[in-house]
FIBA-588800 format. One record per atom (N, C-alpha, C, O, CB): x negated, y negated, z negated. Coordinates in steps of 0.1 Angstrom, whole numbers, plus 5000, padded with zeros to 4 digits. Glycine has a CB too. Example, Ala and Ser with C-alpha at 12.3 -4.5 7.8 and 13.67 -1.06 7.14 Angstrom:
4868/5057/4922
4877/5045/4922
4868/5033/4922
4858/5033/4915
4887/5045/4910
4872/5022/4929
4863/5011/4929
4871/5000/4921
4866/4989/4920
4859/5006/4943
END
This chain:
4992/5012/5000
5000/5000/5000
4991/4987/5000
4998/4978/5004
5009/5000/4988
4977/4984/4995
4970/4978/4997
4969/4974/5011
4961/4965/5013
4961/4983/4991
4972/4977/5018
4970/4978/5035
4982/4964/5039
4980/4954/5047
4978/4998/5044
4993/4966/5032
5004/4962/5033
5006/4947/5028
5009/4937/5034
5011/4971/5027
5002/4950/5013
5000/4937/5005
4991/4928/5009
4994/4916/5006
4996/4938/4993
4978/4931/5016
4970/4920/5020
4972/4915/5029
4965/4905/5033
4959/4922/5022
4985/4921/5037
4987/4913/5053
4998/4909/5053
5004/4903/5062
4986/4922/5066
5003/4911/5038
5015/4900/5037
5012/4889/5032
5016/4878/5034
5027/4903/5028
5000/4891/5022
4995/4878/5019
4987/4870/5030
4985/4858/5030
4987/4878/5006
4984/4875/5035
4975/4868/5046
4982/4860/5056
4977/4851/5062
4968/4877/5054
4996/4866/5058
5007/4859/5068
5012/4848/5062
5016/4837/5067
5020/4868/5073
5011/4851/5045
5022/4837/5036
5010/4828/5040
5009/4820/5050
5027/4838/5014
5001/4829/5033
4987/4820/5035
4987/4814/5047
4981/4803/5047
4972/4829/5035
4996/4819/5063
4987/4817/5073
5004/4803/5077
5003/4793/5084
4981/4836/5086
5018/4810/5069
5023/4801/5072
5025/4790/5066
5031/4780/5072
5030/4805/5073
5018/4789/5051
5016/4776/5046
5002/4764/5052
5002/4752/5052
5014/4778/5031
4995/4772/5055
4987/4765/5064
4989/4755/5072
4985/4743/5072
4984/4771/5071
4997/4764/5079
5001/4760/5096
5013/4753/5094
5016/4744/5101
5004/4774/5108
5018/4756/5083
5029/4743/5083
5022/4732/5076
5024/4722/5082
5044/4745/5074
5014/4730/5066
5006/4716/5062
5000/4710/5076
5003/4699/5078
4993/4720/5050
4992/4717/5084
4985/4713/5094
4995/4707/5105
4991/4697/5111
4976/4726/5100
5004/4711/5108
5014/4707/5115
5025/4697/5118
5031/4693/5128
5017/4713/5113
5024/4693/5103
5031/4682/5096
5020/4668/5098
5024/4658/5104
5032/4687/5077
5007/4673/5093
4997/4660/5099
4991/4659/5112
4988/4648/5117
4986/4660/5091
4989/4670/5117
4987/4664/5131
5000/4661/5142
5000/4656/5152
4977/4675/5139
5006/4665/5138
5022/4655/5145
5023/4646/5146
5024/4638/5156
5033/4655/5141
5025/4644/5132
5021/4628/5126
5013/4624/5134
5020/4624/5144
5013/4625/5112
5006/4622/5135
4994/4614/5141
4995/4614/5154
4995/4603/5159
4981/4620/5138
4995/4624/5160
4996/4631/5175
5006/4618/5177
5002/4609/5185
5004/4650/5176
5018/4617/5172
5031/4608/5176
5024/4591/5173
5028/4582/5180
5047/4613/5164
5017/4589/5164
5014/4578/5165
5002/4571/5170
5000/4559/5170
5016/4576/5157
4992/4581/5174
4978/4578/5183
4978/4585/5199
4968/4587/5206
4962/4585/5174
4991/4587/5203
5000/4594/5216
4983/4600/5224
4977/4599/5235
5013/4577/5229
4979/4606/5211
4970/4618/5220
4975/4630/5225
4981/4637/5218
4958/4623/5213
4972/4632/5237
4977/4647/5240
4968/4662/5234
4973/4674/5232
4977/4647/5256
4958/4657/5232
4948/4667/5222
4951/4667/5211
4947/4676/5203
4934/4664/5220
4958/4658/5207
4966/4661/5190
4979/4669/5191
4982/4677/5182
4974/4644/5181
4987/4667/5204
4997/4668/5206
5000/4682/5209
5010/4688/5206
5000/4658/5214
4990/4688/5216
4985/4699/5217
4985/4711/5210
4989/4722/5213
4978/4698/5217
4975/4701/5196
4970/4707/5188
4984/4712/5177
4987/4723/5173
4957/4699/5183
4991/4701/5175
5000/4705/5164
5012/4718/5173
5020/4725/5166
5008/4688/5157
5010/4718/5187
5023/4724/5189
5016/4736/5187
5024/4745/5186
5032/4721/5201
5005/4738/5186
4998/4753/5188
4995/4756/5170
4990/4767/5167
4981/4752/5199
4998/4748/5162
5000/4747/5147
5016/4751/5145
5019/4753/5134
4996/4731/5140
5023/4753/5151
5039/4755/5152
5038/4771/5157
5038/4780/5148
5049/4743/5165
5037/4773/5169
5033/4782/5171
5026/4796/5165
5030/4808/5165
5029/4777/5176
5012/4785/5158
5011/4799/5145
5018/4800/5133
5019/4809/5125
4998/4801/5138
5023/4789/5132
5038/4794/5122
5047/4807/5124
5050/4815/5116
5049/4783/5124
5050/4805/5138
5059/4814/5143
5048/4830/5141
5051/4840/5136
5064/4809/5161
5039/4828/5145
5028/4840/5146
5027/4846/5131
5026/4858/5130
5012/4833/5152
5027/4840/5122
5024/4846/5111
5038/4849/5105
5037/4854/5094
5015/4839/5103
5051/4846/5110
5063/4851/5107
5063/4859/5107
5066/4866/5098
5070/4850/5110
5061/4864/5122
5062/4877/5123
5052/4888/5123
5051/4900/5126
5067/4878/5133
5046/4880/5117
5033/4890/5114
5037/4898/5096
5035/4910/5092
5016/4877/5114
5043/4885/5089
5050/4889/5078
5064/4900/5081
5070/4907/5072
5054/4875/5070
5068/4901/5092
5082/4908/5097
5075/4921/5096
5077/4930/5088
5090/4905/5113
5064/4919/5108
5067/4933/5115
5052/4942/5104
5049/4954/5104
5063/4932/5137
5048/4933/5096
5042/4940/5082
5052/4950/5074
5052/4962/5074
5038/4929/5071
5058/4941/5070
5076/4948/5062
5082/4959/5067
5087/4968/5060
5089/4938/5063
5082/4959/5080
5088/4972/5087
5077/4983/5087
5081/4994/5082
5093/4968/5104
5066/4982/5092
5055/4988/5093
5050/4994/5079
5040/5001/5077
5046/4979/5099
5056/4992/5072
5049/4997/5056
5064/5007/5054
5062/5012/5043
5046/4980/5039
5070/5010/5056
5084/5017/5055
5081/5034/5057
5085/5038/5068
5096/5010/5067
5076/5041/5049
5077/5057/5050
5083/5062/5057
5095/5058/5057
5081/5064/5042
5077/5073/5067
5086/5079/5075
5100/5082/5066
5101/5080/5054
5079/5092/5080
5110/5088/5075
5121/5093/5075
5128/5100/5081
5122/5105/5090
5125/5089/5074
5145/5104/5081
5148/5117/5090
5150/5108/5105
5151/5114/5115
5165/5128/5084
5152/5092/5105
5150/5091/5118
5136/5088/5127
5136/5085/5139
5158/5083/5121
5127/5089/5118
5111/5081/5125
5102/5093/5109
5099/5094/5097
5109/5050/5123
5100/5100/5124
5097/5114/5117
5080/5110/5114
5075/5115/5104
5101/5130/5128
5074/5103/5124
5060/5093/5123
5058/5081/5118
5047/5077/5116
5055/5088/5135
5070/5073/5113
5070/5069/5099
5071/5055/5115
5074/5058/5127
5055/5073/5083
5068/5042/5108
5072/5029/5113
5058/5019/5120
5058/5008/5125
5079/5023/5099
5048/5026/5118
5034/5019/5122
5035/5010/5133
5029/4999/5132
5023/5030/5127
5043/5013/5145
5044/5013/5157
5051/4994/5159
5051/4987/5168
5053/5028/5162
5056/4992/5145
5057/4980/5142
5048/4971/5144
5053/4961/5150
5060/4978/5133
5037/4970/5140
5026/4964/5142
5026/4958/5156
5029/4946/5157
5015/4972/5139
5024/4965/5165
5019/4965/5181
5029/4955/5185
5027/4945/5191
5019/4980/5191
5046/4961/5179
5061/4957/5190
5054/4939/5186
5048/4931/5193
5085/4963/5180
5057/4940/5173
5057/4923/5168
5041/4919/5172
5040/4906/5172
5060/4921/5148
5029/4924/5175
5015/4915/5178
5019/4911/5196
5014/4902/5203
4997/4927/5175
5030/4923/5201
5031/4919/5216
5038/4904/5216
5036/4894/5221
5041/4931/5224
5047/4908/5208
5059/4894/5206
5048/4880/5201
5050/4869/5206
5073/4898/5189
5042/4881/5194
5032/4872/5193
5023/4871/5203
5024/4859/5207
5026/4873/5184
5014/4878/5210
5013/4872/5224
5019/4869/5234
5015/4860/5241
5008/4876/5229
5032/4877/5237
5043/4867/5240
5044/4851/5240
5040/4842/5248
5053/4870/5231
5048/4850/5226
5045/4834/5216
5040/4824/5229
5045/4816/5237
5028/4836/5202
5022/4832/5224
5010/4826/5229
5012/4816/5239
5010/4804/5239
5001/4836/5235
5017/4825/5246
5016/4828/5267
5021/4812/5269
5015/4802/5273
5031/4844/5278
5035/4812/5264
5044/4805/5267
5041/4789/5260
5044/4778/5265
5056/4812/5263
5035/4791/5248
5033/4775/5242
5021/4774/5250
5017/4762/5248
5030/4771/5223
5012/4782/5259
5001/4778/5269
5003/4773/5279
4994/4766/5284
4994/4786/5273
5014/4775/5286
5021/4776/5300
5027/4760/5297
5027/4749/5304
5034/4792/5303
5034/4762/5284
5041/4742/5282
5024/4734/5279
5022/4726/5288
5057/4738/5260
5017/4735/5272
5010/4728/5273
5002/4722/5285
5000/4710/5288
5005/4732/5267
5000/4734/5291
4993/4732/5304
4998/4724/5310
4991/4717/5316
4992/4740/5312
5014/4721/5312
5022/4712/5321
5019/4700/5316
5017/4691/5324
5036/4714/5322
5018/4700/5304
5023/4686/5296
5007/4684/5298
5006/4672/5300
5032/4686/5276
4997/4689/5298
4981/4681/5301
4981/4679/5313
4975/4669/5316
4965/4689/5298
4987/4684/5326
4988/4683/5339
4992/4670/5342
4986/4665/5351
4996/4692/5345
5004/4661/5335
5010/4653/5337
5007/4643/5331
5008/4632/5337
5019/4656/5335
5000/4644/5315
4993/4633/5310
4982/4630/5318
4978/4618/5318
4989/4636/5298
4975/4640/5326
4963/4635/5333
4965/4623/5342
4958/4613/5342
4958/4646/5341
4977/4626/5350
4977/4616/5359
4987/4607/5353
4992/4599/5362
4981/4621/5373
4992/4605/5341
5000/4597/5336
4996/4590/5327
5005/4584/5322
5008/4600/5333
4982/4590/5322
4975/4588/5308
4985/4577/5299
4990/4568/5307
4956/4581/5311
4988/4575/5289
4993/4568/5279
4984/4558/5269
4972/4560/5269
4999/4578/5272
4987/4553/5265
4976/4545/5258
4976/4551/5242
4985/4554/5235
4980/4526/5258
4960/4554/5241
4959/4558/5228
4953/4551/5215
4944/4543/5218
4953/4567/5229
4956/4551/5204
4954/4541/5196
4950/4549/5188
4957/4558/5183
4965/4531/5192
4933/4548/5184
4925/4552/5173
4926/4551/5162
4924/4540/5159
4918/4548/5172
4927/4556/5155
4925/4558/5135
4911/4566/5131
4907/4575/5139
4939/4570/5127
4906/4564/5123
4899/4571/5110
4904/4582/5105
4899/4590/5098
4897/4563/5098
4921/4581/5112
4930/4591/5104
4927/4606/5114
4928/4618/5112
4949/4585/5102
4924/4599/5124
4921/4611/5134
4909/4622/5134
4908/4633/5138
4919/4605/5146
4903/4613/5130
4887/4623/5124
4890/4630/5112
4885/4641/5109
4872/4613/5120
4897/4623/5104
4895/4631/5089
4908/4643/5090
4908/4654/5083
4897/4617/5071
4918/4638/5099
4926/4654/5105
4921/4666/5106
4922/4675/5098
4930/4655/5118
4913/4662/5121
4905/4673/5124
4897/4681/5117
4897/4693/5116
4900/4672/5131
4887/4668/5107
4880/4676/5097
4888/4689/5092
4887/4701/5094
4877/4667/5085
4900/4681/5084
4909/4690/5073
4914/4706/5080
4916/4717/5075
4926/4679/5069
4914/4700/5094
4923/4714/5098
4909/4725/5102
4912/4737/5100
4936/4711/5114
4897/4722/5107
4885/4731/5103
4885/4733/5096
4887/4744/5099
4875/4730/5105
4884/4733/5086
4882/4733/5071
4892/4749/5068
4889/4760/5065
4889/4715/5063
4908/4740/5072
4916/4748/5067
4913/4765/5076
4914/4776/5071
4931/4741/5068
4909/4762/5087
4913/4772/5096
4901/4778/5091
4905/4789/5087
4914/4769/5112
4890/4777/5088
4879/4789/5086
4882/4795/5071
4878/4806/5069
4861/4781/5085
4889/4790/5063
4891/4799/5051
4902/4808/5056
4900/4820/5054
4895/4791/5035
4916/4804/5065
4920/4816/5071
4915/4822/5080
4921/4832/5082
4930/4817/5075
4905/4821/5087
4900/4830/5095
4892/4840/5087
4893/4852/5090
4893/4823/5105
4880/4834/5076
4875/4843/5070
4881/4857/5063
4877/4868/5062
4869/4835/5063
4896/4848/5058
4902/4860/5050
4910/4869/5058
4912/4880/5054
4910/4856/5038
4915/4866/5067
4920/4874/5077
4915/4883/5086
4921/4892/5092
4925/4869/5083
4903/4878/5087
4894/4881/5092
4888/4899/5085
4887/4910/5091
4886/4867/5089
4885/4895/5075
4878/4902/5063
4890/4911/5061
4884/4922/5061
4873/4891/5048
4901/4913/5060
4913/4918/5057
4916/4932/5071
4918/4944/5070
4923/4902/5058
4915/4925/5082
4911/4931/5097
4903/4940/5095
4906/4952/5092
4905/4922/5108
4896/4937/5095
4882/4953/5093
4880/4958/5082
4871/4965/5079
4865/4951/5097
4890/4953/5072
4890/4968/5060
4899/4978/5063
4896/4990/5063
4895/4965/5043
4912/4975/5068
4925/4978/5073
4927/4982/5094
4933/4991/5100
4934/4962/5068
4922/4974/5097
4922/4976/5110
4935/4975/5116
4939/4984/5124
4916/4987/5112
4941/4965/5114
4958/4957/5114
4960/4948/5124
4963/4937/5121
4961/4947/5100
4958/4953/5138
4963/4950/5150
4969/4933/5149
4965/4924/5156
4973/4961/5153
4984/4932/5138
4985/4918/5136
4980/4908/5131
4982/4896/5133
4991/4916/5131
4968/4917/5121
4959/4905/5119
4946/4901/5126
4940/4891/5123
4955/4907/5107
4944/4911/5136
4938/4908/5142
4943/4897/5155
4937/4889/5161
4933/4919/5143
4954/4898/5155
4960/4886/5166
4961/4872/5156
4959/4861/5161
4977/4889/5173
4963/4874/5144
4963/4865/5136
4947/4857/5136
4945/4845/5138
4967/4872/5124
4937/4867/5133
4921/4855/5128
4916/4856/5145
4904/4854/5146
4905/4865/5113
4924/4858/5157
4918/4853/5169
4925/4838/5167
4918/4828/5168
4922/4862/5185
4940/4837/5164
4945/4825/5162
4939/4817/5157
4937/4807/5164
4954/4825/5156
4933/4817/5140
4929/4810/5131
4915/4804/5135
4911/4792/5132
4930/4818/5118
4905/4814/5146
4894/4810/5150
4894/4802/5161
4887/4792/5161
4887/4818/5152
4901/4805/5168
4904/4795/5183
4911/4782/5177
4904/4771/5177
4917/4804/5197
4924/4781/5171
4924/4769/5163
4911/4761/5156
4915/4751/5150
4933/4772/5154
4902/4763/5156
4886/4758/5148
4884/4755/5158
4885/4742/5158
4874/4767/5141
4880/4759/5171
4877/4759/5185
4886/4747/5190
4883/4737/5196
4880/4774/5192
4892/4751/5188
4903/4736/5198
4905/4729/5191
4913/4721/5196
4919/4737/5205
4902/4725/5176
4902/4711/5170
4890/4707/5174
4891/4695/5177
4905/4709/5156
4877/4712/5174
4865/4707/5173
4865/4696/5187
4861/4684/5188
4854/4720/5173
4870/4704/5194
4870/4698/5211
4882/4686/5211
4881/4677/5220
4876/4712/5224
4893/4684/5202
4901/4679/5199
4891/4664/5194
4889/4653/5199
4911/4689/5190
4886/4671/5182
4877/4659/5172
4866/4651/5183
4864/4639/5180
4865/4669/5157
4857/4658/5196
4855/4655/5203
4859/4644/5217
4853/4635/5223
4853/4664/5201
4873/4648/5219
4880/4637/5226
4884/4627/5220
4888/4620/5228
4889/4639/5231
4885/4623/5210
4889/4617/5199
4877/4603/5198
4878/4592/5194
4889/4630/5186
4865/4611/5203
4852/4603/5202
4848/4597/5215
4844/4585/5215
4840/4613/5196
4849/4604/5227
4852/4599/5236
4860/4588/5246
4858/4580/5255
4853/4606/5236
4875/4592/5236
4886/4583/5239
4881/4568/5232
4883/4557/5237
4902/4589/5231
4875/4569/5218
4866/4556/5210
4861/4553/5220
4871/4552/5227
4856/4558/5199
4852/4551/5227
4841/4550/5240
4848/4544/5251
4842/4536/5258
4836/4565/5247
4861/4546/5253
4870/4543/5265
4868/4553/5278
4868/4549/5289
4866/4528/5269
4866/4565/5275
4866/4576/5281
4884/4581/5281
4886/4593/5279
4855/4586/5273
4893/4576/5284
4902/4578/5283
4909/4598/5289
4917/4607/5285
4905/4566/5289
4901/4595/5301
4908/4609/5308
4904/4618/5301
4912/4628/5302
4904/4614/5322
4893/4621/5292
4889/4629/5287
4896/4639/5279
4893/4651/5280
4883/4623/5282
4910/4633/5270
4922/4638/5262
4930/4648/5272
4932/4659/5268
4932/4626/5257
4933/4644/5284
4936/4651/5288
4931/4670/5294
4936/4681/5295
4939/4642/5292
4920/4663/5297
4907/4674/5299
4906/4686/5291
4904/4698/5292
4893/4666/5298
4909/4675/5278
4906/4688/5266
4919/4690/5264
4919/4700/5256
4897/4684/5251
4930/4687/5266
4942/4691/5262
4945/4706/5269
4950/4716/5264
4952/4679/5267
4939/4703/5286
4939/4712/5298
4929/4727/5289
4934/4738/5288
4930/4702/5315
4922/4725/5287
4907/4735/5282
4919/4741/5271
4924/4753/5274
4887/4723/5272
4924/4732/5257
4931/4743/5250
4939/4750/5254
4941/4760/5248
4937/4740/5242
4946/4749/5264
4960/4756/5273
4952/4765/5277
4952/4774/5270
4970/4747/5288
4944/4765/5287
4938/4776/5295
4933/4787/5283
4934/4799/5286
4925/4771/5305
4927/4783/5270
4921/4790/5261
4930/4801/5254
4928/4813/5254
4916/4781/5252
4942/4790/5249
4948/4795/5242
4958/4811/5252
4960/4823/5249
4956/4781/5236
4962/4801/5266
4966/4816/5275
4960/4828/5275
4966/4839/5274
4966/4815/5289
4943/4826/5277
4936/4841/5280
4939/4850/5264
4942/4862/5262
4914/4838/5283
4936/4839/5255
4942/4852/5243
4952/4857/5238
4954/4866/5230
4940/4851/5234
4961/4847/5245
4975/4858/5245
4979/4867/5253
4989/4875/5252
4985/4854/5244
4972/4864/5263
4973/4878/5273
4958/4892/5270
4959/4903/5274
4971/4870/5292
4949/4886/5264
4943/4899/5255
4950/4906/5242
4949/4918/5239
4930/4895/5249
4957/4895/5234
4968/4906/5225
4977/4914/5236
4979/4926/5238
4980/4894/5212
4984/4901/5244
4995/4915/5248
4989/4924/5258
4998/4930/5264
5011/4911/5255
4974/4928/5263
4971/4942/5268
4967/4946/5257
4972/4957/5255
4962/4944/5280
4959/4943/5246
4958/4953/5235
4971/4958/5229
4972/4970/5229
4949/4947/5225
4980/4954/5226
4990/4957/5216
5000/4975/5229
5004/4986/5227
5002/4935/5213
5001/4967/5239
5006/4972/5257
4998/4986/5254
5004/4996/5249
4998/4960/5277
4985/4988/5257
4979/5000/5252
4983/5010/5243
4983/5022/5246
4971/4996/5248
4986/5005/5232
4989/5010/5218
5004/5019/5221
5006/5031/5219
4990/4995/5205
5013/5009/5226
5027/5016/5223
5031/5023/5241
5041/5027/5246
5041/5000/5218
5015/5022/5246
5018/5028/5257
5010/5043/5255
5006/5050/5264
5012/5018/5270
5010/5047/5243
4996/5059/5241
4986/5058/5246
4983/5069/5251
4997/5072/5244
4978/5050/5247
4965/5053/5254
4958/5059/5244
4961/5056/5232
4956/5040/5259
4950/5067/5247
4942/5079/5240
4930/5066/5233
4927/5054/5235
4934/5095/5254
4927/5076/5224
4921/5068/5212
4906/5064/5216
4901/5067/5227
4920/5079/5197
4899/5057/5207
4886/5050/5215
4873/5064/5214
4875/5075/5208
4879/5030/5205
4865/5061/5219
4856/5070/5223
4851/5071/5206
4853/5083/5203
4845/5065/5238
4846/5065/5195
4844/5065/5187
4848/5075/5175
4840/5082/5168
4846/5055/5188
4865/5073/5175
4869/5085/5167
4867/5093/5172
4860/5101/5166
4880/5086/5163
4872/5097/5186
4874/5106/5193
4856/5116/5192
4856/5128/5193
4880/5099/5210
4848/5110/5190
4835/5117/5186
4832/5120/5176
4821/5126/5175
4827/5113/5188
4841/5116/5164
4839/5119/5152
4846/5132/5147
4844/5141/5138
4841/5108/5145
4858/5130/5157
4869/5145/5157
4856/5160/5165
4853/5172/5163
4891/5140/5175
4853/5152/5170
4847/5163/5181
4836/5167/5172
4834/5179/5173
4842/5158/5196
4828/5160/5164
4814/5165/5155
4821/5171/5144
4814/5177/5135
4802/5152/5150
4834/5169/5143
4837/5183/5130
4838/5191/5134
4832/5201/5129
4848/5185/5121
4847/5192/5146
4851/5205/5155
4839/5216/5158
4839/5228/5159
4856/5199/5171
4828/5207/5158
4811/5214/5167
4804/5218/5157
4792/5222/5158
4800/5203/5176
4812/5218/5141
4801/5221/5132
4806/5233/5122
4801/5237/5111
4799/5207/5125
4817/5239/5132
4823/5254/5131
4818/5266/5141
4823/5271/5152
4837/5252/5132
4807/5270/5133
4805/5280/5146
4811/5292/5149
4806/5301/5156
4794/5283/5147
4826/5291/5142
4837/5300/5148
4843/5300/5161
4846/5309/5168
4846/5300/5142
4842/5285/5163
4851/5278/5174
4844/5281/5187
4832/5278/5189
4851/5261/5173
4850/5289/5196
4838/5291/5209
4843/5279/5219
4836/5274/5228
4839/5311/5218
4855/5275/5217
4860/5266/5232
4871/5255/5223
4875/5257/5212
4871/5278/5248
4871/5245/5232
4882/5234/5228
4890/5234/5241
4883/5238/5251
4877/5218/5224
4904/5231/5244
4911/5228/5249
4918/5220/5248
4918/5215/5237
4914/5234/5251
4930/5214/5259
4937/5202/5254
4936/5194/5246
4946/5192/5239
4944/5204/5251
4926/5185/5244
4929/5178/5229
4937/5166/5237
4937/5163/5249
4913/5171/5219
4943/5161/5227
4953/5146/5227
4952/5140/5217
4949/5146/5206
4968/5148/5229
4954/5129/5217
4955/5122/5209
4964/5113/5211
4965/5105/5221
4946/5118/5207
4977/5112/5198
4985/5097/5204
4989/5088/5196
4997/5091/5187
4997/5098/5211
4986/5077/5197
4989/5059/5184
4997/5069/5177
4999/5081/5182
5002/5039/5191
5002/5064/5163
5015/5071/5150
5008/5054/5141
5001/5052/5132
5011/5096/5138
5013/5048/5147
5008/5027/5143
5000/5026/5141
4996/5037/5144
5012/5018/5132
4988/5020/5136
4969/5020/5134
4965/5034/5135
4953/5034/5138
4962/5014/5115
4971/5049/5134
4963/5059/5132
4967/5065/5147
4972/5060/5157
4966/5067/5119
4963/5081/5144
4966/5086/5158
4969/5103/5153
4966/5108/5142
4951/5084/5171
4975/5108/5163
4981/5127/5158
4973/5128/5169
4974/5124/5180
5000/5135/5158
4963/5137/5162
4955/5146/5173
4960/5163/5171
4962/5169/5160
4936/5144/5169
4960/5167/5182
4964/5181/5189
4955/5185/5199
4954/5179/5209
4976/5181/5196
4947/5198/5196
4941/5206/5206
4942/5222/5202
4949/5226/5193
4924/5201/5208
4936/5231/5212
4939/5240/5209
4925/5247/5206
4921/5245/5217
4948/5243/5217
4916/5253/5199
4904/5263/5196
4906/5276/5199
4915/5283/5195
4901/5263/5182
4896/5281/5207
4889/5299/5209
4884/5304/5201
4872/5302/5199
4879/5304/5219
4890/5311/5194
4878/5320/5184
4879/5334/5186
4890/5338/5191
4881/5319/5166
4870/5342/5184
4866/5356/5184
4880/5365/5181
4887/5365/5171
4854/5358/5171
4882/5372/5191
4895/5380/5193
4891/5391/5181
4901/5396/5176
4898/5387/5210
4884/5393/5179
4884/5402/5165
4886/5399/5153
4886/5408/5145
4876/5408/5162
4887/5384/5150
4890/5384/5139
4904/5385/5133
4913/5385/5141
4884/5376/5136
4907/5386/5117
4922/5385/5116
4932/5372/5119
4931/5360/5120
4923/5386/5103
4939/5379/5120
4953/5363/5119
4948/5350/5109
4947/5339/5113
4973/5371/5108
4945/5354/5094
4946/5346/5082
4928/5341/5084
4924/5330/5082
4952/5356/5066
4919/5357/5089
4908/5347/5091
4903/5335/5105
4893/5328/5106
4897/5357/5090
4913/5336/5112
4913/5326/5121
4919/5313/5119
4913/5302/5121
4919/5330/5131
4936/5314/5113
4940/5306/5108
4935/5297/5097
4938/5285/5096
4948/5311/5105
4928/5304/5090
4917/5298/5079
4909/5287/5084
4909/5276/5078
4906/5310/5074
4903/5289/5095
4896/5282/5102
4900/5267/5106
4893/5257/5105
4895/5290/5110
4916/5269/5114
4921/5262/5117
4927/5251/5107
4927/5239/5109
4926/5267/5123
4934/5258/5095
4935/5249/5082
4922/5241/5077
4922/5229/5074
4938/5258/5069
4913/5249/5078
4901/5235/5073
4895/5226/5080
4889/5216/5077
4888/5238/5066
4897/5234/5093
4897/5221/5101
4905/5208/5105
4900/5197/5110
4896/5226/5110
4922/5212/5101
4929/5204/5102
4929/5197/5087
4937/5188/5086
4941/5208/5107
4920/5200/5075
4923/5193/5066
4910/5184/5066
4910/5173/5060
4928/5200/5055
4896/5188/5073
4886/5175/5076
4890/5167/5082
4888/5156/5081
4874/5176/5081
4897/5171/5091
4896/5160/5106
4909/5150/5100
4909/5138/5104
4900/5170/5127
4919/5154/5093
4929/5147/5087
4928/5132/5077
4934/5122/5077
4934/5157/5081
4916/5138/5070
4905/5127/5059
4904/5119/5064
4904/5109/5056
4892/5129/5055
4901/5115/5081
4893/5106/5080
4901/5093/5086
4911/5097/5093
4880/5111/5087
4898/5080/5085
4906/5074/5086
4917/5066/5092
4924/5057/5088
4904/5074/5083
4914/5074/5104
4920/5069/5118
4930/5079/5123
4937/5077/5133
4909/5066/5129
4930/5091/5114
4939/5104/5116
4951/5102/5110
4952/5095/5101
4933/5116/5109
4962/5106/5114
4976/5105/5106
4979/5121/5108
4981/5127/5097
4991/5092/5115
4979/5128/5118
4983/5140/5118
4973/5147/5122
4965/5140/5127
4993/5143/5124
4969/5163/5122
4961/5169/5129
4968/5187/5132
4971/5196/5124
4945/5167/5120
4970/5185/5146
4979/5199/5151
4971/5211/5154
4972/5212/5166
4986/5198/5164
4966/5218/5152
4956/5231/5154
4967/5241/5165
4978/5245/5160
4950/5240/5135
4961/5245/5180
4969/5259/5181
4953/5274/5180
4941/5274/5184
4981/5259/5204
4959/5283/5174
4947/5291/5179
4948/5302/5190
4959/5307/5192
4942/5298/5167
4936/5305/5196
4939/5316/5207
4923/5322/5207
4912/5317/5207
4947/5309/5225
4929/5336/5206
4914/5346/5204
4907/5344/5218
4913/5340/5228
4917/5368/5201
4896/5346/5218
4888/5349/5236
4881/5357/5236
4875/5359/5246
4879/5338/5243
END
């Protein structure tokens, strides 16, 4: 349940954030009519929405199997990180328009002190959620949070460039806002279209990464009953995977001493922690 609790806290964390951050660069955005602010806060809205459902599809995803989801609810994860790149796509696609149009429409922008010490605040804010979400991701290996601390990092990324036009526009570099308005749109698109082929993968079964899949195989090779492997598969059951193959062993041995075999094999390869199920068939050779 530890799995569970850290990625609910990590989503509350991610929506108080993003609503503080949101609230002040708006502000501002609306009264220094930068489009790199303007940008910035709608993509602060956005991860609002992102860590909603990141708190949703946590809640569902922690739910024990049952007599109707006999693999229990994991599969939540992926539905809701797709829906969040979803999200992504689309607050990329409006931005893009809205920098397309400011370019050739530029507006007059009116500088503050308040604009620099924004940006500061929201780096600031964004690297302590990135760190912990971050950190949270690779103990757990939580698909949503991993769409989550690409969020929290690229937001650091597009204020910096934000804080940068900002300095420019001082200068009388005016087009510049727009430029970088354009750069976040394009940024923010490519990574929501890398969540939704990662997540697309997952609920599409793609067989597991070469990694586990070699760690299954160096238990398998370290029985020297086993003369052959067949069929193995492997398929998502939400962060883990049910592996099924079938083993050759020596046609002389018994039923219980073959079977034997296959029980301790399905109870190492089960340990480890990317396993949810492990199916053994046996056949003598």
């Amino acid at each position: 349940m530890n799995r569970y609790k850290s990625t609910r806290l990590a989503s509350i964390l991610g929506i108080l954030g993003n609503l503080f951050l949101l609230i002040i660069k708006g502000f501002l955005g609306l009264i220094t009519h930068s489009q790199a602010m303007i940008a910035d806060s709608i993509n602060s809205a956005s991860d609002i929405v992102s860590s909603f459902l990141t708190f949703i599809g946590n809640k569902i995803a922690s739910k024990p199997r049952d007599d109707d989801h006999h693999l229990g609810h994991g599969k939540a994860e992926y539905i809701y990180s797709m829906l969040i790149s979803v999200l992504i796509i689309i607050v990329a696609i409006t931005l893009l328009k809205d920098s397309i149009i400011s370019f050739f429409n530029p507006s007059d922008f009116n500088f503050t002190i308040w604009y620099i010490l924004v940006c500061i605040i929201t780096i600031l804010v964004k690297l302590g959620l990135f760190l912990y979400t971050n950190h949270v991701y690779k103990k757990y290996n939580n698909l949503l949070l991993l769409a989550n601390s690409k969020d929290h990092r690229n937001d650091m990324i597009i204020t910096t460039f934000t804080l940068i036009s900002g300095v420019f526009i001082y200068f009388g570099i005016i087009w510049f806002d727009s430029i970088v308005g354009l750069g976040i749109s394009v940024f923010i698109l490519i990574t929501g279209i890398k969540i939704f082929v990662e997540s697309y993968n997952v609920l599409m079964d793609k067989a597991m990464n070469e990694e586990t899949k070699n760690e299954v195989l160096a238990i398998i090779n370290k029985y020297d009953e086993v003369k052959k492997i067949q069929h193995f598969n492997a398929t998502p059951v939400g962060y883990m995977y049910q592996v099924s193959f079938t083993i050759f062993v020596d046609g002389n041995l018994s039923t219980y001493e073959s079977h034997d075999i296959a029980n301790r094999l399905e109870k190492e390869i089960t340990s480890l922690d990317d396993i949810y199920l492990t199916i053994i068939h046996v056949n003598p050779l």
